[in-house]
C-alpha positions in Angstrom: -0.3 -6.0 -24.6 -0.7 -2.4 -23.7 -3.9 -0.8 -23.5 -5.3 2.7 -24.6 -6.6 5.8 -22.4 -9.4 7.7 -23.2 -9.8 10.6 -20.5 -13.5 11.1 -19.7 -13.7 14.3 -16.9 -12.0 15.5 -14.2 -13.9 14.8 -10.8 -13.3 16.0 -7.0 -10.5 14.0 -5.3 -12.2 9.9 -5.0 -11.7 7.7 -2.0 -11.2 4.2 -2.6 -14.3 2.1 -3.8 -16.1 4.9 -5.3 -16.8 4.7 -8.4 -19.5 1.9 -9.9 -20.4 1.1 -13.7 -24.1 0.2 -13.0 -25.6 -3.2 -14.4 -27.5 -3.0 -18.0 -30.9 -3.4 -17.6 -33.3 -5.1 -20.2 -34.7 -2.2 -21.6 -31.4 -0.7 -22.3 -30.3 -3.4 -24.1 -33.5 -3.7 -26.0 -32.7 -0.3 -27.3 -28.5 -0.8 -27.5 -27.8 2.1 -24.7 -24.0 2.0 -23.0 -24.0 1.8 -19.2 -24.2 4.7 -17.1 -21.2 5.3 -14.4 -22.0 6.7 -10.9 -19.1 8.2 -9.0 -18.8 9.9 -5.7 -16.2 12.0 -4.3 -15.0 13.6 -1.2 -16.7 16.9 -1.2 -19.8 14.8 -1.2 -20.9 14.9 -4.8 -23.0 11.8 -6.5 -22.5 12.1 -9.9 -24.3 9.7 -13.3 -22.7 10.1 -16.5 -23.6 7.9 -20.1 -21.1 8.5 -22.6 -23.0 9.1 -25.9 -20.9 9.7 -29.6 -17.4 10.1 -27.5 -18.9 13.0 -25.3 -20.4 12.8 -21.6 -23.6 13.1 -20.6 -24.6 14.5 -17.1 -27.9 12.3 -16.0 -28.0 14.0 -12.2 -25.9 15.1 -9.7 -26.7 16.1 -6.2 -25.2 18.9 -4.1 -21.9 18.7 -2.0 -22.9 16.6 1.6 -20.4 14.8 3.5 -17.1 13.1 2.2 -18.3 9.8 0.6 -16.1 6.8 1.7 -17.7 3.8 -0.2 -20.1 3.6 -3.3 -22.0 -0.3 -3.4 -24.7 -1.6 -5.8 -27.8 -3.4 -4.3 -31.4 -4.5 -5.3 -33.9 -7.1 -4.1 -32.2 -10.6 -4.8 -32.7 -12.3 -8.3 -33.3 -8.7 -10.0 -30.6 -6.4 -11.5 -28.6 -4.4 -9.1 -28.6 -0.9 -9.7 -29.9 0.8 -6.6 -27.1 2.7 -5.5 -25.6 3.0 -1.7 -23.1 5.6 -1.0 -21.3 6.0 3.0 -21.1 9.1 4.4 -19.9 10.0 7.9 -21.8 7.6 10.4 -24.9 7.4 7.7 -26.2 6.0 4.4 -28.1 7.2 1.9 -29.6 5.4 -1.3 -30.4 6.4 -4.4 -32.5 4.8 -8.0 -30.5 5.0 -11.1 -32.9 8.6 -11.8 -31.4 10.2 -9.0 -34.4 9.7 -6.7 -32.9 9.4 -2.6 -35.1 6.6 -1.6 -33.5 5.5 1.8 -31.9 7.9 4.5 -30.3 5.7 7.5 -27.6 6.7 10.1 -25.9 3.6 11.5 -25.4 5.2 14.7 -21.9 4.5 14.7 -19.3 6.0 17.0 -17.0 6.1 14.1 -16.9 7.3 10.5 -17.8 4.4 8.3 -15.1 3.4 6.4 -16.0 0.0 4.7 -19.7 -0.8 3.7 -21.4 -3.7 1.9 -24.7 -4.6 0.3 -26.7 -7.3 -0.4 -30.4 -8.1 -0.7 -31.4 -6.1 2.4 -28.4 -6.9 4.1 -26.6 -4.3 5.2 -22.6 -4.1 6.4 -20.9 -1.4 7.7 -17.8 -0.8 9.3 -15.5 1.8 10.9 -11.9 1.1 11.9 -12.7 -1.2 14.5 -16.7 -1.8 15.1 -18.6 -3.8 12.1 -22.2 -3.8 12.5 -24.7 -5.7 10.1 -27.7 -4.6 10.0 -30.9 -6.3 8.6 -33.8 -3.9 6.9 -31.8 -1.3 8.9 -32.8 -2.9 12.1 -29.2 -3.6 13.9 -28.7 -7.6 13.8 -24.9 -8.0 15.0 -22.3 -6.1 16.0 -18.4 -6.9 16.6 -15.5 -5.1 17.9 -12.5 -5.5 16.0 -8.9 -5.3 18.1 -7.6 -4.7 14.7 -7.7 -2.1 12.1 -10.5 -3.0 9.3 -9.5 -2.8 5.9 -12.7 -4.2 3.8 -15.4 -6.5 4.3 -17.2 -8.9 2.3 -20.3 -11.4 2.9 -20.4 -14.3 0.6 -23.7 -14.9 -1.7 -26.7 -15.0 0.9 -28.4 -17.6 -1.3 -26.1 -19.9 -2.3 -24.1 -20.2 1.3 -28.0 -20.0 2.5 -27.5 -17.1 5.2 -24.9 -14.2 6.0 -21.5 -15.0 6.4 -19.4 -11.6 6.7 -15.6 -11.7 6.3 -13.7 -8.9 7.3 -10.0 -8.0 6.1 -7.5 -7.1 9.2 -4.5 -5.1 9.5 -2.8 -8.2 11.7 -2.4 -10.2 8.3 -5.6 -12.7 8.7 -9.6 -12.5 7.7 -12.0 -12.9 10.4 -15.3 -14.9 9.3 -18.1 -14.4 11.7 -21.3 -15.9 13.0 -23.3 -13.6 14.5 -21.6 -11.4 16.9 -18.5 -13.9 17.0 -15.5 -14.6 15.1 -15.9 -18.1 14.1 -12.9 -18.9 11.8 -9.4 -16.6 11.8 -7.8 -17.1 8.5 -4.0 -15.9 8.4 -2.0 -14.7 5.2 1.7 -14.0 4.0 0.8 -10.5 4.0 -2.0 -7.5 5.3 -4.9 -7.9 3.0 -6.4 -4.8 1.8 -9.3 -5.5 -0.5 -12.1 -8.1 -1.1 -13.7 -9.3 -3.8 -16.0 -12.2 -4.5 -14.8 -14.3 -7.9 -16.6 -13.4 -10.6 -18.7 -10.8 -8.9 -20.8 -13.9 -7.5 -18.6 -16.2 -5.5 -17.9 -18.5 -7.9 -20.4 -21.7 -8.4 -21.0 -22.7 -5.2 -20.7 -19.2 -4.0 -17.6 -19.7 -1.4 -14.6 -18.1 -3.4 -13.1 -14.5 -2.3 -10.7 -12.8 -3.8 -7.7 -11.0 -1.2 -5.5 -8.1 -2.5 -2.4 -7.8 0.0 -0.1 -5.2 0.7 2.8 -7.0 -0.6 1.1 -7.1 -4.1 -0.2 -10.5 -4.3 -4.0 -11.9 -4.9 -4.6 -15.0 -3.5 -8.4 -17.1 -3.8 -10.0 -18.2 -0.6 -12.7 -21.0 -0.7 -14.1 -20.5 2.6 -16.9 -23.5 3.4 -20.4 -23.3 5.5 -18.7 -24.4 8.9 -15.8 -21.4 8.1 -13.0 -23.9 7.1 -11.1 -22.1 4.5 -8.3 -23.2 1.9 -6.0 -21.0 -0.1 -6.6 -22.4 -4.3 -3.9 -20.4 -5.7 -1.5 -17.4 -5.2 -0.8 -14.9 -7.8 2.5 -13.5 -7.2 3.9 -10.1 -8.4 7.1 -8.2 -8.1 6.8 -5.6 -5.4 7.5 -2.9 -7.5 4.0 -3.0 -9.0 2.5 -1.0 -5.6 0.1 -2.3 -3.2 -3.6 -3.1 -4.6 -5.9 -1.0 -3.8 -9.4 -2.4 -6.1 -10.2 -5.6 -7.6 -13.3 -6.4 -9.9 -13.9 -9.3 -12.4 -15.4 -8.8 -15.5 -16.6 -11.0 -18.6 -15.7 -10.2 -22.3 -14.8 -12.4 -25.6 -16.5 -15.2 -23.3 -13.5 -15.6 -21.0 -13.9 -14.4 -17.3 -11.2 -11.5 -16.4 -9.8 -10.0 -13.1 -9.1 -6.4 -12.8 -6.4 -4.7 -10.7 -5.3 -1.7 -9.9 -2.9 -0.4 -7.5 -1.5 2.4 -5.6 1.5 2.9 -8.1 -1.0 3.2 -10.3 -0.8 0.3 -12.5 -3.4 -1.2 -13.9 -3.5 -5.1 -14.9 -5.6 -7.8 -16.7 -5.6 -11.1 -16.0 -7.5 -14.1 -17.9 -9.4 -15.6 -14.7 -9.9 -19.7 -14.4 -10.8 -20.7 -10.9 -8.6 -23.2 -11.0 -5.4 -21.9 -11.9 -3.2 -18.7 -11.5 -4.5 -15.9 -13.6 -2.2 -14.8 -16.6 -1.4 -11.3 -17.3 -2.8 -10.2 -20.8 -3.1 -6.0 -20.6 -1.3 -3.8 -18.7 -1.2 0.1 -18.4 0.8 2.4 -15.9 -0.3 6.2 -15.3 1.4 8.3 -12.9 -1.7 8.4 -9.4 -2.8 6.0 -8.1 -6.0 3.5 -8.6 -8.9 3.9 -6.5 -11.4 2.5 -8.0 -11.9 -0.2 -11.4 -14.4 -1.5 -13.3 -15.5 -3.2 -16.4 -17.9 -2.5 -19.1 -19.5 -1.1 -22.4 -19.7 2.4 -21.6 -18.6 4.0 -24.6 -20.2 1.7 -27.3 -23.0 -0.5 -27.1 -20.9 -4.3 -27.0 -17.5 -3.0 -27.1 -15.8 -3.8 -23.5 -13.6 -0.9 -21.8 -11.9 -0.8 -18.3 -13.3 2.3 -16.1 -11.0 3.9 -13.8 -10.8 6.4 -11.0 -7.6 8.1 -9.7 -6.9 9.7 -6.6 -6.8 13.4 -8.0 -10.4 12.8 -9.8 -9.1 11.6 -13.4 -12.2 9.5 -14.9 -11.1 7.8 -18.2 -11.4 4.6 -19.8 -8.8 1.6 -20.9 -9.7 0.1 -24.8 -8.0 -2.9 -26.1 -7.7 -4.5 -29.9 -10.2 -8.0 -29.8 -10.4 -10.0 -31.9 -14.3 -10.0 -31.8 -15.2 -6.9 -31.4 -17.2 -5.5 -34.3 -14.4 -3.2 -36.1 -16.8 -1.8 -38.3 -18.4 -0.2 -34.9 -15.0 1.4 -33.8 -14.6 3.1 -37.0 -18.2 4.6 -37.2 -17.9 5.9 -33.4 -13.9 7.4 -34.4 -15.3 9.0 -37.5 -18.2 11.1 -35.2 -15.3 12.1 -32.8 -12.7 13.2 -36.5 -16.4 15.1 -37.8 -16.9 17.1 -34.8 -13.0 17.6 -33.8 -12.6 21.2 -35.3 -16.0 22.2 -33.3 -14.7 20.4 -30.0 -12.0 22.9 -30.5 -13.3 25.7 -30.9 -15.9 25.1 -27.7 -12.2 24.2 -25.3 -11.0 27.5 -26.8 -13.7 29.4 -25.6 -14.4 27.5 -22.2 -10.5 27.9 -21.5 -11.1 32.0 -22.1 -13.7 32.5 -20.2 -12.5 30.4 -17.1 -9.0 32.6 -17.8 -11.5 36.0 -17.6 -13.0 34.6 -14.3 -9.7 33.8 -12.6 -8.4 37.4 -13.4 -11.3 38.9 -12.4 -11.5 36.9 -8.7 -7.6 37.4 -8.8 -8.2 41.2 -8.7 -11.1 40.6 -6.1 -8.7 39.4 -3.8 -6.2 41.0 -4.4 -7.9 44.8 -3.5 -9.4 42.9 -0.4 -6.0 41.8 1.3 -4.7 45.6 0.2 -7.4 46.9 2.1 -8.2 44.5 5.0 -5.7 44.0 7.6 -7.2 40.1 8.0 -4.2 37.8 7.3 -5.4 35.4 4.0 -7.0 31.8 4.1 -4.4 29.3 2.9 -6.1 26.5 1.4 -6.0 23.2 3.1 -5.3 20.1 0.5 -5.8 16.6 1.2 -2.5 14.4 0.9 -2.6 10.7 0.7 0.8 9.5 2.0 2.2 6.6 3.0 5.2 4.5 3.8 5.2 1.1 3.6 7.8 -1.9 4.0 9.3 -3.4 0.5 10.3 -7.2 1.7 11.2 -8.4 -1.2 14.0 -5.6 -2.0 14.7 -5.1 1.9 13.8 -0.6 1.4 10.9 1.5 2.3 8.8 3.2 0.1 7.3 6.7 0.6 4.6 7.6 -1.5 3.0 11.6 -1.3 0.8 12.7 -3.2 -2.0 15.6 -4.0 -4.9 16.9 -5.6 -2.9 20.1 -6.9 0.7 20.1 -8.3 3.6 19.7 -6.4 5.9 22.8 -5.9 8.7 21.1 -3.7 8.7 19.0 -1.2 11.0 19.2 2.0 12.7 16.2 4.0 14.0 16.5 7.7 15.2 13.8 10.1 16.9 13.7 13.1 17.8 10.4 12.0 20.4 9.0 9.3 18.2 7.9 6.6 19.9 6.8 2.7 17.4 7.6 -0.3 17.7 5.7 -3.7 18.5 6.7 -6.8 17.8 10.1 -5.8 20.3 11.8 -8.6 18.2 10.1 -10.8 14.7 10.8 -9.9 13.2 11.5 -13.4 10.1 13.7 -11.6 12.3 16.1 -9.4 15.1 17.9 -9.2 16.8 16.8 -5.5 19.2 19.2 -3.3 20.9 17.7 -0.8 21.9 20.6 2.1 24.4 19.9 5.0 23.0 19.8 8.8 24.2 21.4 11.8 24.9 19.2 14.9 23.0 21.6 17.3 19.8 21.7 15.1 19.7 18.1 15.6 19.4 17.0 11.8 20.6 14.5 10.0 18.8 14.9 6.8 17.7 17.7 4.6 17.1 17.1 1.1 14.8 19.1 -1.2 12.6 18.1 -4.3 11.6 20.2 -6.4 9.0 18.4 -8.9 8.3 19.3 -12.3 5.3 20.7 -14.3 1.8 18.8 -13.3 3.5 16.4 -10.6 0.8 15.5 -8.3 2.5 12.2 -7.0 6.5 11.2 -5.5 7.6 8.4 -4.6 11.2 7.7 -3.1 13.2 4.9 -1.7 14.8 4.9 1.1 16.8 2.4 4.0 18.3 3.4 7.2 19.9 0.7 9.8 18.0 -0.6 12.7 18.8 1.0 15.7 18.4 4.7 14.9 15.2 5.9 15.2 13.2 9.8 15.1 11.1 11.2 12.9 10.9 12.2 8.8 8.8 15.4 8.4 7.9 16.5 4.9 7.2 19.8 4.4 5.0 20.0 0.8 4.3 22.8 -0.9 1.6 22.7 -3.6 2.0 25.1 -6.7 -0.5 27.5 -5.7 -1.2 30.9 -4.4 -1.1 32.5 -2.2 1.7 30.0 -1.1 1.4 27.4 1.7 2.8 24.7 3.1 1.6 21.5 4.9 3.7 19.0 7.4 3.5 15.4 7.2 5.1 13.2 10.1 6.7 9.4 9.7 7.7 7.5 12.4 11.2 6.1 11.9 11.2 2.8 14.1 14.2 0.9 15.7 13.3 -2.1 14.6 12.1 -1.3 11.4 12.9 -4.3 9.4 10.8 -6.3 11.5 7.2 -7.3 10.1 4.2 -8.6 12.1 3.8 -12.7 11.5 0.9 -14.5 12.8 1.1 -16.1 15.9 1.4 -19.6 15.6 5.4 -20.0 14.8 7.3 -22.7 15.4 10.1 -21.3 16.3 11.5 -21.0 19.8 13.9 -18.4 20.8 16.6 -19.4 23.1 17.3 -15.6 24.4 14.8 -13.6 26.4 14.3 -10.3 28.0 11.7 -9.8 30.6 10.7 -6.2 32.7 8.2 -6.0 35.4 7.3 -2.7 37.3 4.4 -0.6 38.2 3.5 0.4 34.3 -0.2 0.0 32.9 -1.3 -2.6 29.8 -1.2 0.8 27.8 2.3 1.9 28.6 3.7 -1.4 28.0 1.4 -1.1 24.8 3.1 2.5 23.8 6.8 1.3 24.6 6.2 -1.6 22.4 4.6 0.1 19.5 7.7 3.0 19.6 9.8 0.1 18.6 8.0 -2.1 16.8 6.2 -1.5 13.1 2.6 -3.2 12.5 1.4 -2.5 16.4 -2.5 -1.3 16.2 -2.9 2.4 17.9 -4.6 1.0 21.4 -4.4 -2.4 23.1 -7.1 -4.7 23.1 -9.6 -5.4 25.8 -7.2 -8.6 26.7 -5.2 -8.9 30.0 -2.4 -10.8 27.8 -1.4 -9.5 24.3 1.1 -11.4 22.3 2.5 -10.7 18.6 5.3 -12.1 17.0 7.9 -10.9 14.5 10.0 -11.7 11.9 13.4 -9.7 10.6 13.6 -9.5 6.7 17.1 -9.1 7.1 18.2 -11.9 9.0 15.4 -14.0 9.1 14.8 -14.1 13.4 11.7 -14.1 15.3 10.7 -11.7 18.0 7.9 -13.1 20.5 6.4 -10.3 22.6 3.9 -11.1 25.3 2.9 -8.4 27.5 0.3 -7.9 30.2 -0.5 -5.0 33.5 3.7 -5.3 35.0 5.1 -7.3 33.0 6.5 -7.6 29.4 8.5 -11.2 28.4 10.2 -10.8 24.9 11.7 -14.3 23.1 14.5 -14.2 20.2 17.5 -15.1 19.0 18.1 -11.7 17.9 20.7 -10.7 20.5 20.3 -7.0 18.8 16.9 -6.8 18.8 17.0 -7.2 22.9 20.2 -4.7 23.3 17.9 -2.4 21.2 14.4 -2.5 23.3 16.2 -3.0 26.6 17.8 0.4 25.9 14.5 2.3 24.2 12.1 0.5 27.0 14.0 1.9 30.1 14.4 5.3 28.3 10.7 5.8 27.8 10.2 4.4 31.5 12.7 6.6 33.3 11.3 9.6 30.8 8.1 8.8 33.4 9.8 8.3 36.5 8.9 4.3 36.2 10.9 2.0 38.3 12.1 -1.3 35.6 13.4 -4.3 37.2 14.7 -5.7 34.2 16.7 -9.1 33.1 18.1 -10.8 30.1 20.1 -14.1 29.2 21.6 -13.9 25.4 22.4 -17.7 24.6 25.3 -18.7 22.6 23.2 -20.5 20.3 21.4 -17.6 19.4 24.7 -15.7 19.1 26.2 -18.8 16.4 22.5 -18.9 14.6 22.7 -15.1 14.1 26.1 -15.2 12.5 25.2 -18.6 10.3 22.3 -16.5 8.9 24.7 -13.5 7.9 27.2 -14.9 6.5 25.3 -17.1 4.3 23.6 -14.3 2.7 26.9 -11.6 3.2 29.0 -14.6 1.1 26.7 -14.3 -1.8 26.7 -10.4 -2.0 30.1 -10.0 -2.0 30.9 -13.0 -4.5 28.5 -10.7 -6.7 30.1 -7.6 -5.8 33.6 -8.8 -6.9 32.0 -10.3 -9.8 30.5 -6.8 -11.1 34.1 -5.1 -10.9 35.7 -7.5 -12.6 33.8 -7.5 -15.3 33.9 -3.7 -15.6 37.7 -4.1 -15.6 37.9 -6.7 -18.1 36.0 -3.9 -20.4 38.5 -1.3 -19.8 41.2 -3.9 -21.1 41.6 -2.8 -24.5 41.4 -5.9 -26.5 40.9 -6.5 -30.1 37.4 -6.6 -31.1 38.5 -9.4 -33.4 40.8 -11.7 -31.1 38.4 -11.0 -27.8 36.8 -14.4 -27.8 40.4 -15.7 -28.2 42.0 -13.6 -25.5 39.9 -14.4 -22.5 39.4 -17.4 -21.2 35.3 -19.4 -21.0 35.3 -18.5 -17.5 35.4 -14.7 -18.1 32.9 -14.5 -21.3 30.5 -16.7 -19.0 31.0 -14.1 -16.5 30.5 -10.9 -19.2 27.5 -13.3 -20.6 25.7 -13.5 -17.2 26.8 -9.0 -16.3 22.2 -8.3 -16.9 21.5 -11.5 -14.4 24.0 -10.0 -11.8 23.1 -6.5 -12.0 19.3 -7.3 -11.5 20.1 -9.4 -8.5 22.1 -6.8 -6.8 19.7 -4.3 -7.7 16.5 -6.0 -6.1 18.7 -5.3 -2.5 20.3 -2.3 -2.9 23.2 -1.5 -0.2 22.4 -5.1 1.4 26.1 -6.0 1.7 26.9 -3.0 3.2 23.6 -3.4 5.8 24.2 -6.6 6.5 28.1 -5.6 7.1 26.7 -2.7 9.7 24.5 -5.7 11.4 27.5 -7.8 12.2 29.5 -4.9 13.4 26.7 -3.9 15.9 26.1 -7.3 16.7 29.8 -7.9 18.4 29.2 -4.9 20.2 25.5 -5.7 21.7 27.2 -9.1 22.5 30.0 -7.7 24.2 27.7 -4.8 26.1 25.2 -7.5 27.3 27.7 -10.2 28.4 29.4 -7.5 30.4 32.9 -8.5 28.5 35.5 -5.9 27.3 36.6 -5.7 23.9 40.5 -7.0 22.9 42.4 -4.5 21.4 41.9 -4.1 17.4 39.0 -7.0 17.8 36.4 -4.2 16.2 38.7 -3.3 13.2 39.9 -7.1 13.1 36.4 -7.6 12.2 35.6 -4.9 10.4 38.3 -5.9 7.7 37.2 -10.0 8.2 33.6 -8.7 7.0 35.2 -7.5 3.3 36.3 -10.6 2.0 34.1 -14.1 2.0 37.3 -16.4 2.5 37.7 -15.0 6.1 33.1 -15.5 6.8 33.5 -18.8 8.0 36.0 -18.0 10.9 33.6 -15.2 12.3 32.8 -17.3 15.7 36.2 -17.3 16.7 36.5 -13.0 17.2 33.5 -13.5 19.2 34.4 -14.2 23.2 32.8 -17.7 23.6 
């Protein structure tokens, strides 16, 4: 069921978190008021509206401060939260619900804050790394995170009977602390990126938290007094929907309800029972992303609406059709909006004139000051939220750009090969594809050129493991006079590899160990230039392990690394050849003296292979499937006699063409990837076993790979 927009106002750009419907308080609901919303953005301004007969009220607003990165609700314990806390910089401030700043406090962090929570007169605060908790703004505890911080969370104070703070990591686990100490490590299928408790509360007994992940799932944590947690369900999503970015619950028609929204800017309902999966029941899409959701009457006393923020500043609401919702209501409020429509008119009409006079008028301002000034003009500087992030479910990267202003064109540049989806067919752009010169070291140069009032692109793309450099996009907004701002991705040789926790049971048979005079930070660096998911700076430990796992192929890399020394475990015999080469690069690049050595095992060699084929056997059984169905359409057969001309094999096959085409769609180009991986396999087993290659073996091969029949005799081209 879909639901309806109403667009409220257009705001400053919002950071995630930001936005807050405040609680309705006794008096207002003596007298049948709407809730107010509060919103800060990133130039710093706080902001109250109340929505009153369709139009928006302004109740205060202070003046432009610091970027704000986190709006929370607080109060004394057992009353009605609506003091409101907003994060700015290394401080925070508080404010009533009148606007009044009551409380002033800087944290004293080192860092910007980035996450912040509120309870009683409990304070949480964190940065990227450092979370502090402070108690009446005295400092109580303080941790320091070796990985990046994504959110944090405490669990209700009374009915867990003291602070428990959870904290959401970029090394896919929550950390639950006592004190100054991480007393329980929880680990997940996926980077979590936002906490929630369930139902705003924590459930009955106060324990349950909500966990949005990267990958698009929510799962519900129960998380006990001694730190034990369990995982009650798992809500699983295609991941196409976009990563989430804000979770709330909210209560209407007597039936709790969890709200989602994400960064492709989708925005979900789900009926919530603790003790179940949620089930989807609204759904809307708009074209930013979701920074901040909630729930509540805001337009009409009793009548529940979704409130959402997007990145660019949109403020509007989400209505659905109830069945007990007062109809009677609806159609008084619609008839004040049809009465004053023609005056709403005219008033747009003449703000739209005047704001025309006062751009034409600053237009010719600046114009007779750059004629007459020899100082070169101030190009403005626009924030861009970007971001590229690992699809595992369809094996491709997605790159998402977007900005406050509208999108002129955008420019890609690699010095890599990179292969984009779909991009003939990119409904928001209009793509060039130009030819690159060997000596400027390109590979790729393709422009977009978005349409009217795009502010957002996202494009798909997939390259082979291996190469490795770096995508620039140059973006130029629509504005003038006209500029243009870089943005730098790191293309990684191992890019299909994701972080896992560290307690797998699998145990490599092939290793690769160096030693040399190199620091814990080099080996850190030459690690990370391979190797997605690494955190900027190692950790105060003497020995740092992760482990990964190839989406492709399904092998696990264990690196353990220390001052001197770096041991890596897998039976990927590629993934060695690969950092072997880019680790000695990067140490002869500093004049570092490597004494390197590496076994590949045969097992590994035969357990690499298995996985292949299995999954190369299936995509080309469905690749030979898809052409001969479109040949058996070209046949021109008899509408009438069709049934009778082909056999029950073939209409079975024409019968399941939807089925086929959507599994070869969720892994684009996988045959011919996982075709590339078996060719550069013989050749990294050939290089690190020191044998030479028989004449024709390559091409042998290369032909073996086309056809499934020939899969299962693979083995026997490798030298045993």
């Amino acid at each position: 069921m879909e639901l309806y927009r109403v667009d409220y106002t257009l705001l400053g750009m919002v950071s995630p978190n930001c936005m807050k419907v405040l609680p309705i308080s006794q008096n207002d609901e003596t007298e049948k008021k709407t809730q107010k919303i509060i919103v800060g953005d990133q130039e710093g301004i706080v902001q109250m509206f109340q929505i009153r007969k369709g139009k928006i009220n302004m109740l205060f607003k202070t003046l432009p401060l610091e970027k704000i990165t986190e709006v929370c609700l607080g109060g004394a314990l057992g009353t009605v939260q609506d003091k409101i806390f907003l994060s700015m910089g290394s401080s925070v401030r508080g404010y009533t619900k009148k606007g009044r700043l009551f409380l002033s406090f800087d944290t004293g962090l080192s860092e910007p804050i980035k996450c912040m929570y509120v309870t009683g007169n409990e304070l949480l605060v964190s940065g990227r790394h450092i979370f502090n908790h402070f108690n009446d703004c005295k400092d109580s505890n303080t941790y320091l995170c070796p990985e990046l911080i994504n959110s944090i969370i405490s669990l209700d104070i009374v009915k867990m009977q003291g602070v428990m703070p959870i904290l959401a990591c970029a090394d896919l686990c929550i950390r639950i602390l006592e004190g100054s100490t991480v007393k329980e490590t929880f680990y997940l299928p996926s980077e979590p990126i936002c906490l929630h408790l369930m139902k705003n509360n924590g459930g009955s007994y106060g324990n349950e938290v909500l966990v949005g992940l990267k990958n698009g799932h929510i799962v519900l944590l129960k998380i006990e007094k001694n730190a034990s947690t369990i995982c009650l369900w798992e809500l699983k999503t295609p991941s196409k929907k976009g990563i989430i970015t804000c979770i709330d619950c909210y209560e209407f028609s007597g039936e709790d309800h969890l709200l989602v929204g994400r960064q492709s800017g989708s925005v979900e309902i789900y009926s919530l029972d603790s003790h179940s999966v949620p089930i989807e029941k609204f759904k809307h899409s708009c074209s930013e992303s979701i920074t901040s959701i909630q729930g509540g009457a805001v337009r009409n006393y009793g009548i529940p609406e979704i409130v959402v923020t997007t990145f660019t500043g949109w403020l509007f609401g989400l209505t659905f059709a109830d069945q007990n919702i007062d109809k009677e209501i609806i159609l008084d409020s619609s008839n004040i909006i049809l009465n004053d429509e023609k005056q709403k008119i005219l008033d747009i009409r003449t703000e739209v004139s005047d704001l025309e006079r006062l751009v034409a008028i600053q237009r010719n301002r600046y114009l007779e000051f750059t004629q007459k000034s020899s100082r070169p003009s101030v190009l403005p500087y626009l924030a861009i939220k970007n971001s590229m992030f690992l699809d595992t479910d369809n094996l491709i990267y997605h790159l998402i750009i977007e900005l406050e202003a509208t999108i002129d064109n955008i420019l890609l540049q690699c010095n890599c090969s990179i292969n984009f989806i779909d991009i003939e067919n990119n409904n928001s752009a209009v793509v060039s594809k130009s030819k690159c010169k060997e000596e400027d070291d390109n590979k790729l140069l393709i422009t977009y050129r978005c349409q009217l009032n795009t502010t957002k692109l996202e494009l798909k793309m997939w390259s082979h493991e291996g190469d490795h450099g770096v995508l620039t996009a140059y973006i130029t907004p629509l504005l003038q006079p006209k500029s243009c701002q870089v943005c730098n991705f790191s293309i990684k040789p191992l890019l299909y590899h994701q972080r896992t926790n560290k307690y797998v049971t699998c145990q490599p048979q092939s290793f690769l160990t160096l030693s040399g005079g190199f620091s814990l930070s080099e080996a850190h660096l030459w690690l990370s230039n391979c190797l997605p998911g690494i955190p900027e700076k190692p950790t105060a430990q003497e020995n740092i392990e992760y482990s990964f796992k190839s989406i492709i192929v399904d092998t696990i890399i264990l690196c353990a690394y220390s001052r001197g020394s770096i041991n890596i475990k897998t039976d990927n015999i590629t993934a060695i050849s690969i950092l072997k080469d880019n680790i000695s690069k990067d140490a002869t690049r500093k004049n570092i003296k490597l004494d390197m050595s590496y076994e590949v095992s045969e097992n590994s060699l035969i357990l690499m292979i298995e996985a292949i084929v299995s999954k190369l056997k299936l995509d080309i059984i469905n690749d030979k499937k898809l052409k001969l169905i479109d040949a058996i359409k070209q046949l021109s057969v008899n509408s009438s006699t069709a049934g009778e001309s082909l056999t029950k094999e073939y209409l079975t096959l024409i019968s399941n063409e939807n089925e086929l085409k959507l599994d070869v769609s969720q892994r684009p180009f996988r045959m011919q990837r996982l075709q590339a991986i078996m060719l550069a396999l013989f050749d990294d087993w050939h290089k690190l076993k020191g044998l030479n290659m028989k004449p024709n073996s390559r091409e042998d091969l290369q032909e073996a790979l086309q056809t499934s029949n020939a899969l299962d005799s693979l083995i026997s081209m490798f030298e045993l």
